[in-house]
N, C-alpha and C positions, 0 to 999 in steps of 0.2 A: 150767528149769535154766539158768544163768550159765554161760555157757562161757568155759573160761580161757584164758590170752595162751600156753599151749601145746598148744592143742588147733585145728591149723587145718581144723578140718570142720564150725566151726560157721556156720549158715545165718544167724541175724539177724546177727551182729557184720558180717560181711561188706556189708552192705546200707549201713552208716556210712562203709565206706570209700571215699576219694577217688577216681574215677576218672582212671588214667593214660589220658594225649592214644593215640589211637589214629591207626597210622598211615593212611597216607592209600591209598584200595584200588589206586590206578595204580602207586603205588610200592613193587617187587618186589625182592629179592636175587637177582642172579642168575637163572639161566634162559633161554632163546631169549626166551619173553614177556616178559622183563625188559628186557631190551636192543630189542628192536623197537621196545618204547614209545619207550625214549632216545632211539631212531634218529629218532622219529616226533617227537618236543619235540624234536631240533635238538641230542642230544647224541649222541656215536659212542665207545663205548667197545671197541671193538675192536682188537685187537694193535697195534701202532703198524708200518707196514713203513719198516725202516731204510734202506733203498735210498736215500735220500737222500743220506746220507751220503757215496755216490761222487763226490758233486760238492762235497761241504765238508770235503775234507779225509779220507776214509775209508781205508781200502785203497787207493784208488784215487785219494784226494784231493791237497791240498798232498803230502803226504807220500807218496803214491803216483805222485806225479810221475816218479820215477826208474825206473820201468816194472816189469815184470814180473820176478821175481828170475830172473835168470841171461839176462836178454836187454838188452845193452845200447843206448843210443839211435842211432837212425841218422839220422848227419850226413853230407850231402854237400857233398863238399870243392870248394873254388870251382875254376874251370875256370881254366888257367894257361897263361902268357901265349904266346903264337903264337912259334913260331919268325924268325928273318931268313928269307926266301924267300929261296929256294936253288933253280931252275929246270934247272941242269945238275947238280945233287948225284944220287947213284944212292939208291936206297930202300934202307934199313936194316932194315925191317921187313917180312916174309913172313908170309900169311895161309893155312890149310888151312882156307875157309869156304866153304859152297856156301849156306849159307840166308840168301838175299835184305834177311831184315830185319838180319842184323847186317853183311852185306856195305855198306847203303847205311848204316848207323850209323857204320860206321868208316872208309867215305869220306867221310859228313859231317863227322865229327871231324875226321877228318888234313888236310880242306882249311882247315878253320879253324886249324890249328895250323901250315899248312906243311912237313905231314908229308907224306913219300910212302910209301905201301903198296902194295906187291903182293900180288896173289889166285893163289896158285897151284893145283894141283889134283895133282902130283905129287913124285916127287922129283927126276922128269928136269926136271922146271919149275924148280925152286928151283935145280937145277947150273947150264943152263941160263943163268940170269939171274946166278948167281952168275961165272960164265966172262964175262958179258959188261961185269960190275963191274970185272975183271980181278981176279976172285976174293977178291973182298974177303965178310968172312964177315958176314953178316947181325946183327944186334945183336939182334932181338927175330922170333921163330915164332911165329905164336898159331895153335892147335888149335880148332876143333870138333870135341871130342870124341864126338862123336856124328855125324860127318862117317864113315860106312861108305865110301865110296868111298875118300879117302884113308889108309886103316886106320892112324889115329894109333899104337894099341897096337906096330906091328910099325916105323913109321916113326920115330918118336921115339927109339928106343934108336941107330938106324943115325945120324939126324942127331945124334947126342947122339957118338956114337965119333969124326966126322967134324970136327966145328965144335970140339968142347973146350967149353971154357967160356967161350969169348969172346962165346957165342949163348945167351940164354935161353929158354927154351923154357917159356909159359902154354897153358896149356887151360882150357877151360870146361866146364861140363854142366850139367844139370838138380839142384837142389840133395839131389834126393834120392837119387841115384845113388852111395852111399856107395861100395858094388864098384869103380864104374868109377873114381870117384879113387883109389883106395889102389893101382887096377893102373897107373894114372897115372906115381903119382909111383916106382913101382917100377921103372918100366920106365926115367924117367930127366925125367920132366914136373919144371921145377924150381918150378912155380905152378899149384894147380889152385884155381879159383875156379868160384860157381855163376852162374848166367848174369847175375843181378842183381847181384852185386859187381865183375861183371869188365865190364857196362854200368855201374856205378858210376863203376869208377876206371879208365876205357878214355882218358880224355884224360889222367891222370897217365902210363899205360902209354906211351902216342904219341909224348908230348913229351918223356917222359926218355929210350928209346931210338934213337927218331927226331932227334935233335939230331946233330951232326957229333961223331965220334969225340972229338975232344978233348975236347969240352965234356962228353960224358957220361960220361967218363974224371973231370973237378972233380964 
């Protein structure tokens, strides 16, 4: 019996037809076994990881240069230029600091600058020195805030009723101390900085209150 061009189950017609190319047994769609082989002939199709990208330009590339949103870059500012030494001039600037590394920082500074600072430890210290000025009122306090023995919280406000505002009054602290700045500047702190900003910009601090009243008067 002749089987027709719509009848596809017949067995001889089938035997005339061409064979399609069969694929070849190593090459799979898909699969773990699929992909090992590639792995194995020297191809890798696996996820691509973008991480590259941080260094041409990504998030974090050209355009990522400008840092992390809401933190800006930090520049430090050049160190500025030394005082006229001044040998018989009295110190303008009074320290409440007992901790060693920022005491020998801020004499290394103020000798590079010409600056004199005093380290006091109380407030009869600061009269004291200030009677021997012939009561000339100190330009610039700096606080360690974290200085318990000289209890900044309770001292600051008496030196703040006393001086006016011819004396600025900075402290510092640990940047994460959010409490202790806000009782800071309440009590009468006219700068509270964290320890890293206030080692930052400690040679601007020196040399602009540390100069001779006229000059930091211009």
């Amino acid at each position: 019996m002749n089987v027709g061009p719509g009848n596809p189950s017949g067995g001889g017609g089938g035997r005339n037809r061409r064979r399609r190319g069969r694929r070849p047994p190593n090459q799979h769609r898909g699969g773990p076994m699929g992909r090992d082989r590639q792995e194995h002939s020297g191809i890798y199709t696996a996820p691509m990881d973008h991480s590259y990208r941080a260094g041409q330009g990504g998030s974090n590339g050209s355009k990522g240069s400008r840092g992390r949103p809401g933190f800006a870059p930090s520049y430090k500012p050049a160190d500025p230029e030394p005082l006229p030494a001044n040998h018989n001039g009295a110190p303008r600037i009074f320290a409440f600091i007992d901790d060693l590394f920022f005491m020998a920082k801020i004499q290394e500074t103020a000798r590079k600058l010409n600056v004199k600072v005093e380290f006091v430890k109380s407030e009869k210290d600061l009269l004291d020195h200030m009677q021997q000025n012939g009561e000339e009122r100190p330009s610039l306090i700096i606080f360690d805030l974290n200085n318990v023995n000289a209890k900044p919280l309770t001292l600051i406000p008496k030196l703040k009723s006393k001086l006016k505002k011819g004396t600025s009054i900075i402290g510092f602290l640990s940047h994460v101390q959010g409490d202790l700045k806000q009782k800071a500047h309440e009590v009468g702190c006219d700068m509270v900085l964290p320890r890293s900003a206030f080692s930052q910009n400690l040679p601007q601090l020196l040399r602009r209150h540390g100069a001779p009243e006229e000059e930091s008067t211009q």
